[in-house]
VEXNU-886254 format. One record per residue (C-alpha): residue number from 0; residue in three letters; z, x, y. Coordinates in Angstrom, 1 decimal, always signed. Example, Ala and Ser with C-alpha at 12.3 -4.5 7.8 and 13.67 -1.06 7.14 Angstrom:
! VEXNU-886254
PT resi resn      z      x      y
PT    0  ALA   +7.8  +12.3   -4.5
PT    1  SER   +7.1  +13.7   -1.1
//
This chain:
! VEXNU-886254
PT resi resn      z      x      y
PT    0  UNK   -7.5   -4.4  +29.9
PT    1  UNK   -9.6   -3.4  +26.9
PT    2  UNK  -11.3   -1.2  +25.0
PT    3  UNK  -14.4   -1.1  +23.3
PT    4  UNK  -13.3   +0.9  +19.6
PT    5  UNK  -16.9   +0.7  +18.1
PT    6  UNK  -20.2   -1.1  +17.4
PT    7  UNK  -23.3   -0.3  +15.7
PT    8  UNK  -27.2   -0.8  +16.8
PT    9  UNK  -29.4   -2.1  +14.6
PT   10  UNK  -32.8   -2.4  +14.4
PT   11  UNK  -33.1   -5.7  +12.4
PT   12  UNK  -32.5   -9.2  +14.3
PT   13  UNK  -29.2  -10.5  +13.7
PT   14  UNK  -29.1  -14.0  +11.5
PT   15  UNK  -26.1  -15.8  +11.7
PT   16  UNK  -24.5  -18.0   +9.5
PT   17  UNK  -21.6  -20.1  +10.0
PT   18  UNK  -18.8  -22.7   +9.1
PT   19  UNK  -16.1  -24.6  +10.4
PT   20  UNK  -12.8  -24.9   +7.9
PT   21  UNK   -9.7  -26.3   +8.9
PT   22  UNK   -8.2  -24.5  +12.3
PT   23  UNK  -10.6  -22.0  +12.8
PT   24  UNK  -14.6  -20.8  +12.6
PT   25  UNK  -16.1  -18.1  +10.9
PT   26  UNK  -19.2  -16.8  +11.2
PT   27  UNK  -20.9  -14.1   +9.5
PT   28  UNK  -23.4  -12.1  +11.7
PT   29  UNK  -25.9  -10.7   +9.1
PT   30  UNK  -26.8   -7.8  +10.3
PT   31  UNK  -29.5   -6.3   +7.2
PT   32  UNK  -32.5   -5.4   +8.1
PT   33  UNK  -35.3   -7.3   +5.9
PT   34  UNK  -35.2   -6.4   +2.1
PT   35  UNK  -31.8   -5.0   +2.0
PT   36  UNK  -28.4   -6.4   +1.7
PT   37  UNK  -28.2  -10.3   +2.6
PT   38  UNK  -31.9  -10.4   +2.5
PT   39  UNK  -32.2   -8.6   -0.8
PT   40  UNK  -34.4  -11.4   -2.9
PT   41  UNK  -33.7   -9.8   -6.4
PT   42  UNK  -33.4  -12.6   -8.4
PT   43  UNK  -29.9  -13.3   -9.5
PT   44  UNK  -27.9  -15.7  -12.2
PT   45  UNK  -26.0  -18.4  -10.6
PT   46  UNK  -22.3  -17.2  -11.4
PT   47  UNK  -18.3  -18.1  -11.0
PT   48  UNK  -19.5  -21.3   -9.0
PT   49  UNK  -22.1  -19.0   -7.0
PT   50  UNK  -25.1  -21.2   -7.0
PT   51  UNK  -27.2  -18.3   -5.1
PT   52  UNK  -30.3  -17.7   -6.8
PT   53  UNK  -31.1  -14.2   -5.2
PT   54  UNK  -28.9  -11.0   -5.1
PT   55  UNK  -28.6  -11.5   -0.9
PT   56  UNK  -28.0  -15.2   -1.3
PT   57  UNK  -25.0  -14.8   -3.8
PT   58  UNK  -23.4  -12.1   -1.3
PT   59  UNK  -23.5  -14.3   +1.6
PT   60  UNK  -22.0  -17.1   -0.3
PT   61  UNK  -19.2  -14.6   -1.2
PT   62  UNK  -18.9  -13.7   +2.3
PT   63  UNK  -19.0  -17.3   +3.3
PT   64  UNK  -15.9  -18.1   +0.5
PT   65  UNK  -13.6  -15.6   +2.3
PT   66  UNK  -14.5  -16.8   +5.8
PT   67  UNK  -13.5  -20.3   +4.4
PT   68  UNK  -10.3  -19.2   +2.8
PT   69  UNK   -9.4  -17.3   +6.5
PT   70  UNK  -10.7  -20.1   +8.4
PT   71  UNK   -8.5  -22.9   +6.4
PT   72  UNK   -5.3  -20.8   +6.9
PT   73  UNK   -5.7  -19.2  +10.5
PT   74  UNK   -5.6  -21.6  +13.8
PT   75  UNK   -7.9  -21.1  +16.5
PT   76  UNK  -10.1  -22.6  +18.6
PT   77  UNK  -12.9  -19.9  +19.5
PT   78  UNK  -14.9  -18.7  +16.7
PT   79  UNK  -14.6  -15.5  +14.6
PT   80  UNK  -17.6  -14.1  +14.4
PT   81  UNK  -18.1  -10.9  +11.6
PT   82  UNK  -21.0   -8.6  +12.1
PT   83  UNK  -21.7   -7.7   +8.4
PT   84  UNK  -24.0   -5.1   +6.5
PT   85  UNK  -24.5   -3.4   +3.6
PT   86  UNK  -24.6   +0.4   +3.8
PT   87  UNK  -24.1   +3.6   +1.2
PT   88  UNK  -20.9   +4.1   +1.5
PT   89  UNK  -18.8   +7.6   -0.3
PT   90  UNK  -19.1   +6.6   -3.7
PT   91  UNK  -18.7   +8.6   -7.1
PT   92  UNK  -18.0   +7.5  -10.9
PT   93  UNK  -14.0   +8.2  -10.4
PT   94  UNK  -13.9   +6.8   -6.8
PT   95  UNK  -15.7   +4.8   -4.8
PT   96  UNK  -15.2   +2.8   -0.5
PT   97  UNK  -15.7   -0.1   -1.5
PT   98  UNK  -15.9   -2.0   +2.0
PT   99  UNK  -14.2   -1.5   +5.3
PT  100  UNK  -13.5   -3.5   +8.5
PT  101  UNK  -11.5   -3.8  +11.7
PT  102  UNK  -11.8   -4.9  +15.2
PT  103  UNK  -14.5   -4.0  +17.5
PT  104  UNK  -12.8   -4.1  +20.9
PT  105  UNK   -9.2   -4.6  +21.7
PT  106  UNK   -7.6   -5.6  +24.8
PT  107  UNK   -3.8   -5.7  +26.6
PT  108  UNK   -1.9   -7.3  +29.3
PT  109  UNK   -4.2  -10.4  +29.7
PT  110  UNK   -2.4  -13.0  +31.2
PT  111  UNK   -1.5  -14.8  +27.8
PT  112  UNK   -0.3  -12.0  +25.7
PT  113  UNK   +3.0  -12.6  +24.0
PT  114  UNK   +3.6   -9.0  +24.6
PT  115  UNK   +2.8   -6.8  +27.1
PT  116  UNK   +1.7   -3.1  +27.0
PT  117  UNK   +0.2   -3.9  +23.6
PT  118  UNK   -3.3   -3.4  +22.1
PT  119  UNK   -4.6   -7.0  +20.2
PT  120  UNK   -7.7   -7.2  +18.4
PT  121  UNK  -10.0   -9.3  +19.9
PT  122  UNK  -10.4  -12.2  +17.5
PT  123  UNK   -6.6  -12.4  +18.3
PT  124  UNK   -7.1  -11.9  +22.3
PT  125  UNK   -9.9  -14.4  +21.7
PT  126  UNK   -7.1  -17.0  +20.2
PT  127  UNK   -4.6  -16.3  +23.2
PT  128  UNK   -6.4  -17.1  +25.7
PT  129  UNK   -8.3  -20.1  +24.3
PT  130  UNK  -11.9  -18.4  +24.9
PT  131  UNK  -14.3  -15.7  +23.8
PT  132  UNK  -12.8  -12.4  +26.0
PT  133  UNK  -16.6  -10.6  +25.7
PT  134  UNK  -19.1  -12.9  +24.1
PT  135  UNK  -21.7  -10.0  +24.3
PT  136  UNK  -19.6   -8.6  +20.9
PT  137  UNK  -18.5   -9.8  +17.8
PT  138  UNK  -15.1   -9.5  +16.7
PT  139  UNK  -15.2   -7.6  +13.7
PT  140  UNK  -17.7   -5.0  +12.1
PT  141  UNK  -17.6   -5.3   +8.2
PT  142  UNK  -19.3   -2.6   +6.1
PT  143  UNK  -19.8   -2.8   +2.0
PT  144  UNK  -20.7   -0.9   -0.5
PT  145  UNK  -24.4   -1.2   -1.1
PT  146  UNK  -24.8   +1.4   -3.9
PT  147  UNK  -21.3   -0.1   -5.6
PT  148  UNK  -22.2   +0.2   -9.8
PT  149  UNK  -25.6   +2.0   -9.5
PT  150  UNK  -25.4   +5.6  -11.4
PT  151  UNK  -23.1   +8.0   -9.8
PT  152  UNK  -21.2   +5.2   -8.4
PT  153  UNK  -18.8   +3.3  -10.3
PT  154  UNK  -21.5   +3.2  -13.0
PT  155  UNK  -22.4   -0.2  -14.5
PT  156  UNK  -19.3   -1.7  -12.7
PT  157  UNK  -20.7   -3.7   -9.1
PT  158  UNK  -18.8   -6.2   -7.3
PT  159  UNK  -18.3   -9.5   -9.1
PT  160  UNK  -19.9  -12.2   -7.0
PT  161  UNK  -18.9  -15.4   -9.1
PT  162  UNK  -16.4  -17.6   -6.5
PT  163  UNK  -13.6  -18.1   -9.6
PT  164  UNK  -11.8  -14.5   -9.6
PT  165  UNK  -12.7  -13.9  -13.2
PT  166  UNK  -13.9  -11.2  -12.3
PT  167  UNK  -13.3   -8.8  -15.6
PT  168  UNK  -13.2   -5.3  -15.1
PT  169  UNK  -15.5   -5.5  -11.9
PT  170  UNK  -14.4   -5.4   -8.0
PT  171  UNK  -14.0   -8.9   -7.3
PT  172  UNK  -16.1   -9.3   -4.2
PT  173  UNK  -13.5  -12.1   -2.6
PT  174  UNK  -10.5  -10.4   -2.9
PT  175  UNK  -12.1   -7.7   -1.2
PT  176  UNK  -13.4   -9.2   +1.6
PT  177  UNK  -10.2  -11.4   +2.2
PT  178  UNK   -8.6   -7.9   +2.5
PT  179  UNK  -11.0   -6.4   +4.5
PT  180  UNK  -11.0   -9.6   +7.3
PT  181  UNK   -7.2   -9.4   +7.4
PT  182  UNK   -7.9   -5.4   +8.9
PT  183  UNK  -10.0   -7.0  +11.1
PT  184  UNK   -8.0   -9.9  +12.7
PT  185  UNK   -5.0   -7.5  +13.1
PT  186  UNK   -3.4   -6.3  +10.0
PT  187  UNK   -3.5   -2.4  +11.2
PT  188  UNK   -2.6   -0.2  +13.8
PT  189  UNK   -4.9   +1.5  +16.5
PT  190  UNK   -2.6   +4.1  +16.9
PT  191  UNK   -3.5   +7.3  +15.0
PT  192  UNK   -1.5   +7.8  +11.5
PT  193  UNK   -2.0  +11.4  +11.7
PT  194  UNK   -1.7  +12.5  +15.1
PT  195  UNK   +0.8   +9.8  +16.1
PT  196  UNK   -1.5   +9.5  +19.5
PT  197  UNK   -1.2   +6.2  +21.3
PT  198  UNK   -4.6   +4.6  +21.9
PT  199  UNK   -5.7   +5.4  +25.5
PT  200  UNK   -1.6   +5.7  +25.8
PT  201  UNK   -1.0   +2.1  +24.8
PT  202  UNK   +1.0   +1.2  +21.5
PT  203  UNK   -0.8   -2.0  +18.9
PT  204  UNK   +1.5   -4.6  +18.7
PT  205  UNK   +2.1   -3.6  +15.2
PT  206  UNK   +3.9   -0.8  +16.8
PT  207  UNK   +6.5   -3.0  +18.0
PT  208  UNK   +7.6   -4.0  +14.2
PT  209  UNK   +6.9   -0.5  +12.4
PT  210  UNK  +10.1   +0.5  +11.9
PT  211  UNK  +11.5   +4.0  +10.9
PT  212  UNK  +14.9   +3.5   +8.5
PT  213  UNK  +16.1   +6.8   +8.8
PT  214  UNK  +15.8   +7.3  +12.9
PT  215  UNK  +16.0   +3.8  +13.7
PT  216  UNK  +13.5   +3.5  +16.4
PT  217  UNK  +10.0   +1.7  +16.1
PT  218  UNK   +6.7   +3.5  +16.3
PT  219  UNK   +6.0   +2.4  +20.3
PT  220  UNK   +9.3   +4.1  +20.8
PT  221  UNK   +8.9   +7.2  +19.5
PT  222  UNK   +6.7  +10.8  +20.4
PT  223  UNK   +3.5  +11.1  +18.9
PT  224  UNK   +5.4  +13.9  +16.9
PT  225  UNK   +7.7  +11.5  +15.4
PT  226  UNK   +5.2   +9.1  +14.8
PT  227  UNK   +2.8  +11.5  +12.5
PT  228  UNK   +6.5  +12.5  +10.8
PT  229  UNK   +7.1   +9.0  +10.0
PT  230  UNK   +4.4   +8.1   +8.7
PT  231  UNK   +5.0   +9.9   +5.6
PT  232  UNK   +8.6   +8.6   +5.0
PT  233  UNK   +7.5   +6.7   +2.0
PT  234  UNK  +10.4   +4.6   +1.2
PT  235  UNK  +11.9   +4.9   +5.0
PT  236  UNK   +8.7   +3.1   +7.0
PT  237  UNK   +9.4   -1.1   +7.2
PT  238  UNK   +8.4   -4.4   +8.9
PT  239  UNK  +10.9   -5.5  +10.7
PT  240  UNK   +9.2   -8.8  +11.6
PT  241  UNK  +11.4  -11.6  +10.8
PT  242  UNK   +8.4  -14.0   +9.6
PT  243  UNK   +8.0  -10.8   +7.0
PT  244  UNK  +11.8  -10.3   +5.9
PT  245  UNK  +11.9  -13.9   +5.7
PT  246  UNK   +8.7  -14.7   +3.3
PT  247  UNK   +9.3  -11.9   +0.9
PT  248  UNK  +12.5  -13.5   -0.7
PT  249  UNK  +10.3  -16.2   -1.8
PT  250  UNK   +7.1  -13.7   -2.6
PT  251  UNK   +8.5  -10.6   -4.1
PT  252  UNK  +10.2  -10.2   -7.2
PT  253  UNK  +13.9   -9.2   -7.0
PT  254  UNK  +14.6   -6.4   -8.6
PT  255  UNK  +13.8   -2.8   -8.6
PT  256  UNK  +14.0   +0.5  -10.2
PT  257  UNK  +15.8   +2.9   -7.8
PT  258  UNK  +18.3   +5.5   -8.8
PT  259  UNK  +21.4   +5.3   -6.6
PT  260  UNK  +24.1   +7.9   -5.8
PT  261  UNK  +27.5   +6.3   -5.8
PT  262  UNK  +29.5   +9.2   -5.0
PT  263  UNK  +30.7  +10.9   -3.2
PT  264  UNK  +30.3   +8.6   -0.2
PT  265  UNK  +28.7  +11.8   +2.0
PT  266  UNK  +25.7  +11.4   +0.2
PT  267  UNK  +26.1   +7.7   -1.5
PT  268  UNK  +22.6   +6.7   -1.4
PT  269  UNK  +19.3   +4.9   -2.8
PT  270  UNK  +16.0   +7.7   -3.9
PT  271  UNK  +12.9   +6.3   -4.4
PT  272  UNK  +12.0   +7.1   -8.4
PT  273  UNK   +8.5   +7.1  -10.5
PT  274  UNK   +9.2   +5.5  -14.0
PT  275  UNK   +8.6   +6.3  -17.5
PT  276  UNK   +6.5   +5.3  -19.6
PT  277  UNK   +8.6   +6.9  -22.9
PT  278  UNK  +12.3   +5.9  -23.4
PT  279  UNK  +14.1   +3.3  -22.8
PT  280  UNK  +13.4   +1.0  -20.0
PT  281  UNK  +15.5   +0.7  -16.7
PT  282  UNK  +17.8   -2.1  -16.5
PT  283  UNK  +20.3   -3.7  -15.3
PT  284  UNK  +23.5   -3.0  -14.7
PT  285  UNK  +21.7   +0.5  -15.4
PT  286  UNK  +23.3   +3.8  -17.0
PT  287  UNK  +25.9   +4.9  -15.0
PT  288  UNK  +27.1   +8.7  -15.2
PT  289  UNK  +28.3  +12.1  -13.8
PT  290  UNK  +25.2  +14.2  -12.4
PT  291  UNK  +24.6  +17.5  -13.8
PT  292  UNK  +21.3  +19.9  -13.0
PT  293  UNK  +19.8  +22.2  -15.5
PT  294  UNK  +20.2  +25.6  -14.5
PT  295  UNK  +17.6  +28.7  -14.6
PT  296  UNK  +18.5  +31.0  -17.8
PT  297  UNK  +16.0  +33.3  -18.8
PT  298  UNK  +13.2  +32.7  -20.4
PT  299  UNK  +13.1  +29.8  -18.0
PT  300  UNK  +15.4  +27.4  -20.0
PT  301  UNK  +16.2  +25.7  -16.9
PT  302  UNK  +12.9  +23.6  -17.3
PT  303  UNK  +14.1  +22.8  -20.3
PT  304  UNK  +10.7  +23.4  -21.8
PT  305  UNK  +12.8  +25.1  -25.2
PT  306  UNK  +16.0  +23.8  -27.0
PT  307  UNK  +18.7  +24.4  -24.0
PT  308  UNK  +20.8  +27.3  -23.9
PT  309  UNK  +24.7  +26.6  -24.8
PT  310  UNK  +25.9  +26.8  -21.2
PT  311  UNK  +22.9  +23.9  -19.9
PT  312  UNK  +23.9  +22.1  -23.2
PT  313  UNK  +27.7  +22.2  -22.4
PT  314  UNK  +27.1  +21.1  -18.8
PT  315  UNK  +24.5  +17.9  -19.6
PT  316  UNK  +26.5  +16.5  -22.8
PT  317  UNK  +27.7  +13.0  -21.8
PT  318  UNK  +26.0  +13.5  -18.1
PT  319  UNK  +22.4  +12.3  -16.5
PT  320  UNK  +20.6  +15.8  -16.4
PT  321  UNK  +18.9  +16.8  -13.3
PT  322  UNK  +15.5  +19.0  -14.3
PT  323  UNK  +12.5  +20.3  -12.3
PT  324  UNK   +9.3  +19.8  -13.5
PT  325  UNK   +6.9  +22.3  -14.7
PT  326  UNK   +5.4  +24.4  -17.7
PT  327  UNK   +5.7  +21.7  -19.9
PT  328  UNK   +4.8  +18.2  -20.7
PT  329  UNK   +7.9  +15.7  -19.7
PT  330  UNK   +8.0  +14.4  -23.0
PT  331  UNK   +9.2  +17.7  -24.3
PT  332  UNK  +11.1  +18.3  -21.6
PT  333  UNK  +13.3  +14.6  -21.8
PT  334  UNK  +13.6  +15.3  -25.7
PT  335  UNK  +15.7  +18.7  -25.6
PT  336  UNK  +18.0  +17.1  -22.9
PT  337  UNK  +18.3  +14.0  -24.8
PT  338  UNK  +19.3  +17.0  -28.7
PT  339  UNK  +21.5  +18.8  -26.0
PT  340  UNK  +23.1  +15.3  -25.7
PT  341  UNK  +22.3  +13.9  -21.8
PT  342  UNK  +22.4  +10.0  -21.5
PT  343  UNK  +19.8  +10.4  -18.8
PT  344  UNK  +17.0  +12.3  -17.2
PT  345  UNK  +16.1  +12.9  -13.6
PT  346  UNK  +13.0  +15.4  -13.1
PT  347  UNK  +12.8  +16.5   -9.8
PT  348  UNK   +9.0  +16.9   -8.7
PT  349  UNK   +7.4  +20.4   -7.8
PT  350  UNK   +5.1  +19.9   -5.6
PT  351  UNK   +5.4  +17.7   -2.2
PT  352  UNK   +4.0  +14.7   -2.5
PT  353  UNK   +5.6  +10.6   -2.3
PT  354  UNK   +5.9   +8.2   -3.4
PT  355  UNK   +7.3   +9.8   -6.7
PT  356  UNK   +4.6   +9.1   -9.5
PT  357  UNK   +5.6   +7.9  -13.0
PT  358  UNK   +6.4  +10.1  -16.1
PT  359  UNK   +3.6  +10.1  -18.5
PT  360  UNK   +3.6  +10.3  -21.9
PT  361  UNK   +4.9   +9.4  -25.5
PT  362  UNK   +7.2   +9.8  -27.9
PT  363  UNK   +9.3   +7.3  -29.7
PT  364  UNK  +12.5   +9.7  -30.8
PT  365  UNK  +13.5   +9.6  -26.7
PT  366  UNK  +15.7   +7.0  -26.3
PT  367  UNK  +17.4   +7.8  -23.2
PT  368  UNK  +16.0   +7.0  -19.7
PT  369  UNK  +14.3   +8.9  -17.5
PT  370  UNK  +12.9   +8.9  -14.0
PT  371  UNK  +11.0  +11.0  -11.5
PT  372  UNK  +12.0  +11.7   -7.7
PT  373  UNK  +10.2  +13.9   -5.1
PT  374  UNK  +11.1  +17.3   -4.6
PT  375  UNK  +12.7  +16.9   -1.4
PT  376  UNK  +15.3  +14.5   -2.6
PT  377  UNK  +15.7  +16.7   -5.8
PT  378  UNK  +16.4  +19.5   -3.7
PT  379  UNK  +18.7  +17.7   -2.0
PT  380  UNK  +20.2  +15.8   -4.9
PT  381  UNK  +20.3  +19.8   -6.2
PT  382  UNK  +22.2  +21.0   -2.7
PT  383  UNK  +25.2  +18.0   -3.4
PT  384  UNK  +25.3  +19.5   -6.7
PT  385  UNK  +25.8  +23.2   -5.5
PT  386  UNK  +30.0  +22.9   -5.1
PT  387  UNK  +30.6  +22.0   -9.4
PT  388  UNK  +32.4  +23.8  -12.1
PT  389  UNK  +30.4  +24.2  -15.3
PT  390  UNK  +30.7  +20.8  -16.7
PT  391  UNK  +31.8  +18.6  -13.8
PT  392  UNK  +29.7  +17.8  -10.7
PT  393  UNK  +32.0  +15.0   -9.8
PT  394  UNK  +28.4  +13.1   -8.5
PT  395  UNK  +28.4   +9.8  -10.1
PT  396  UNK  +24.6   +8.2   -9.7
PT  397  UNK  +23.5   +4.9  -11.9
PT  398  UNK  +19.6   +4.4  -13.2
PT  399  UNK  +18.8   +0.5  -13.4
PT  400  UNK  +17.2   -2.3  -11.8
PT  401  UNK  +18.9   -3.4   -8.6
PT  402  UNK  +18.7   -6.9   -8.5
PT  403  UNK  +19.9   -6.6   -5.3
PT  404  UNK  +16.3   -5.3   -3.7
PT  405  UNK  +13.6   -6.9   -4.2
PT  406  UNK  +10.4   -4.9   -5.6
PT  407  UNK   +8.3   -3.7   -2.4
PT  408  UNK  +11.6   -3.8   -0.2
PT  409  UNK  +14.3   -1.6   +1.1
PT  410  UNK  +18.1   -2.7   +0.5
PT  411  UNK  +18.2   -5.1   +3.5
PT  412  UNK  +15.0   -6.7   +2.7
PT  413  UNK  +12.8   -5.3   +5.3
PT  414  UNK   +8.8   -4.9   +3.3
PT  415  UNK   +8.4   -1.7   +3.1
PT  416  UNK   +5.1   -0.3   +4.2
PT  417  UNK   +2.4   +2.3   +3.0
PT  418  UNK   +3.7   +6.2   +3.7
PT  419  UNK   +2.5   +8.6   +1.4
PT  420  UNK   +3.1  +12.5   +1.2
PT  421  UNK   +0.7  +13.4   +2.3
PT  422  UNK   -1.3  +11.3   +4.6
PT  423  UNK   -4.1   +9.2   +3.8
PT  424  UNK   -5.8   +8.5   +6.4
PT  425  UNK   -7.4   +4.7   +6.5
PT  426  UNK   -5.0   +3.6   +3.8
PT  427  UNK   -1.1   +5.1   +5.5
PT  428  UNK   +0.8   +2.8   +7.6
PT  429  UNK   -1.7   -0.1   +7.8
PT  430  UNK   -1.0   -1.8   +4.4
PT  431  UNK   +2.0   -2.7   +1.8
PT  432  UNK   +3.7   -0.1   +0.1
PT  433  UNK   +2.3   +0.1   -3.9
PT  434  UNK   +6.1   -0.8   -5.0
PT  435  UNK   +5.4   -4.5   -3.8
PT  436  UNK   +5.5   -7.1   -6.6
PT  437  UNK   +3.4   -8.8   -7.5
PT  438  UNK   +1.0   -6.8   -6.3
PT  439  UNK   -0.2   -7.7   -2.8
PT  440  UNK   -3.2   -8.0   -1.6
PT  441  UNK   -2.5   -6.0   +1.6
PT  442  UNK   -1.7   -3.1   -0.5
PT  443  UNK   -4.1   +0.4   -0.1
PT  444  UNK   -5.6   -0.6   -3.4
PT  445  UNK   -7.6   -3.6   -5.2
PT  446  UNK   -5.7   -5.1   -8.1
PT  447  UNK   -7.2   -6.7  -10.7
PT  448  UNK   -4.3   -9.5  -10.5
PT  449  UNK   -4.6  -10.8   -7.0
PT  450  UNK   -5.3  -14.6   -6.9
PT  451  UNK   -7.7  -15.3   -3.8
PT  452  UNK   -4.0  -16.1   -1.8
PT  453  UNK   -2.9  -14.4   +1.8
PT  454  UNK   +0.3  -16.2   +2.1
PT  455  UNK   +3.4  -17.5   +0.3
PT  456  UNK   +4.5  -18.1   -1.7
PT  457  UNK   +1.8  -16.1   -3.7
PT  458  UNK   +1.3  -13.3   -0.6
PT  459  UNK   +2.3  -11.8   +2.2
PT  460  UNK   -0.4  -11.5   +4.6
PT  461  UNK   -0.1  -14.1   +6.6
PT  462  UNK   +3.5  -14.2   +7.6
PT  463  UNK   +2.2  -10.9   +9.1
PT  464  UNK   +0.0  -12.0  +11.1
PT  465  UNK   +2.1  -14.1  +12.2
PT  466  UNK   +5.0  -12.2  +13.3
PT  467  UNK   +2.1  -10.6  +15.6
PT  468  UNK   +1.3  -13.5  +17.7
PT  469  UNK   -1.3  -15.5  +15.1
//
């Protein structure tokens, strides 16, 4: 069975170009019409070991490195062919699309597939079954920013198209691409983030390793319902593929921040946590102390935006101080807990949102650290806290690194993937999660520090790929 997901007509003829590396073919479909995109002939200095002479000439060559870096790594014996084109994409000074690709048909239960009732891309299909499945379509449609550092979009900053990654402060075109063409050969899901709707009723194979931590089933098992619910679980949502699990003790850095309740054991527990960028650092073994929130006395002293009243002083002294945030800047609010003489500071976010975001801010008097969490787990960290006297909560949590969990990782070592509060559509479910380090290149985002790699022991795209039948 398959399923044509989308394809554009175009008026221009489509050029191809093409080369074989290693164990697999790529070919890049130009599909610009004369003038514009590859076949733009504004002159252009050779750069970063791009010997193109002409604006379209240096893109292709960029194309060309990242279809030679996926062609060296992947194995396959049909070729990969990429229809490409440069269009406007949204674009503004604070935020730009810089490219986007995926497959252009997929297809299930053909003889060869490893799994059946499961949607595969077609450069993968193509793989499986040793030929091209529908040699009338390419297997990927990539689109790229053509507007990307003309005014009003990313101003003076367009992609780098040197072939050495010193790429300064500008989008480095190959990291982008090799991001974009892992989309394409399978790195997503076709089943809808937001809705949770099964494509034509038919779960991706990626379904079959997106696992939810805190219901235990995988996406093809579940409702559409649960699906759209789990797909903003940040810090619940994992790969459970073993080639995954396996790879990211060697890839991933071990060691993360998490704050984690020790007792008692009826809510003993890791919470995700956003940084700061004040105080003193997480470590390890960590603080570890006695929980105590900061209560509402009027005028609103429980957000500990003034000196804290002598009952929320009494209670915090010697304890890790649980605060909301609000009204005022976190700097402030860290510095009175720290004079009414907390250890610690947890500030429990406001407003629904996760992954928690970092505290912001300076001042070097705090010395005492302090972490953000989201406001449903400060709500419930508040609800454990409800049964205390005034200055015992008998909750015993500890800030630090966990050497134990690797950054990018839940505590059994399953990669945790992309689930934001709220949704994002295009970016939830079908990358990394930001916690991943070093920074991956599968992740929602471009970093500046990726190094042209998709597999270990620098990355983790690959062993994905892998666990889904590459």
């Amino acid at each position: 069975m398959k399923l044509l997901l989308a394809i554009a007509t175009l008026s221009a003829a489509l050029l191809a170009t093409s080369a074989s590396w290693g164990a697999a073919t790529i070919t890049i479909v130009n599909g610009d019409p004369p003038g514009t995109g590859f076949n733009d002939s504004t002159p252009a200095t050779p750069v970063g070991g791009n010997t193109g002479t002409t604006l379209g000439a240096q893109r292709l060559n960029v194309f060309q490195a990242a279809a030679s870096k996926w062609g060296a790594t992947l194995d396959s014996s049909v070729p990969i062919r990429v229809l490409a084109t440069w269009d406007a994409l949204p674009c503004t000074d604070s935020a730009a699309v810089l490219g986007s690709a995926g497959a252009l048909e997929v297809f299930a239960d053909f003889p060869e597939a490893p799994q059946r009732n499961a949607w595969f891309g077609k450069a993968q299909t193509n793989k499986l079954i040793g030929s091209d499945a529908d040699p009338t379509t390419p297997d990927l449609r990539a689109r790229f920013n053509v507007n990307l550092g003309q005014p009003g979009c990313f101003s003076g900053s367009p992609f780098y198209l040197g072939l050495d990654n010193h790429h300064g402060s500008n989008p480095d075109l190959v990291t982008v691409l090799l991001h974009e063409f892992a989309h394409g050969l399978g790195f997503q899901t076709y089943t809808d983030d937001q809705t949770g709707e099964l494509l034509a009723g038919i779960p991706s194979i990626w379904d079959y390793f997106l696992l939810d931590t805190s219901t235990g089933k995988v996406w093809k098992d579940m409702s559409n319902a649960e699906r759209a619910a789990s797909a903003v679980k940040s810090g619940k949502l994992v790969w459970s593929g073993v080639q995954v699990t396996s790879a990211a003790v060697t890839v991933l850095q071990a060691g993360t921040p998490i704050l984690t309740i020790l007792s008692p054991p009826e809510v003993a527990g890791v919470i995700q946590v956003g940084t700061a960028a004040f105080g003193q650092p997480l470590n390890t073994p960590g603080l570890t102390g006695e929980v105590m929130p900061v209560v509402d006395t009027p005028p609103d002293l429980g957000l500990a935006c003034e000196p804290l009243s002598a009952l929320n002083a009494l209670a915090v002294k010697g304890k890790i101080a649980v605060v909301d945030r609000g009204t005022c800047t976190f700097v402030v609010k860290v510095r009175n807990l720290q004079d009414a003489g907390a250890i610690g500071a947890i500030v429990a976010d406001n407003a629904v949102g996760a992954p928690p975001p970092g505290l912001g801010g300076s001042d070097p008097r705090i010395a005492i650290p302090a972490v953000r969490i989201t406001r449903e787990d400060g709500q419930a960290l508040k609800d454990a806290l409800a049964k205390r006297t005034r200055t015992h909560s008998g909750l015993l949590a500890n800030l630090g690194v966990n050497l134990a969990v690797r950054a990018g990782t839940d505590a059994l070592g399953r990669v945790l993937m992309y689930a934001p509060r709220p949704n994002q559509p295009g970016s939830s479910v079908s990358h990394y999660d930001t916690s991943a380090t070093p920074n991956q290149l599968m992740e929602p985002a471009i970093n500046a520090d990726l190094r042209h790699a998709v597999q270990p022991p620098v990355d983790l795209t690959l062993p994905l790929l892998h666990d889904i039948g590459w």
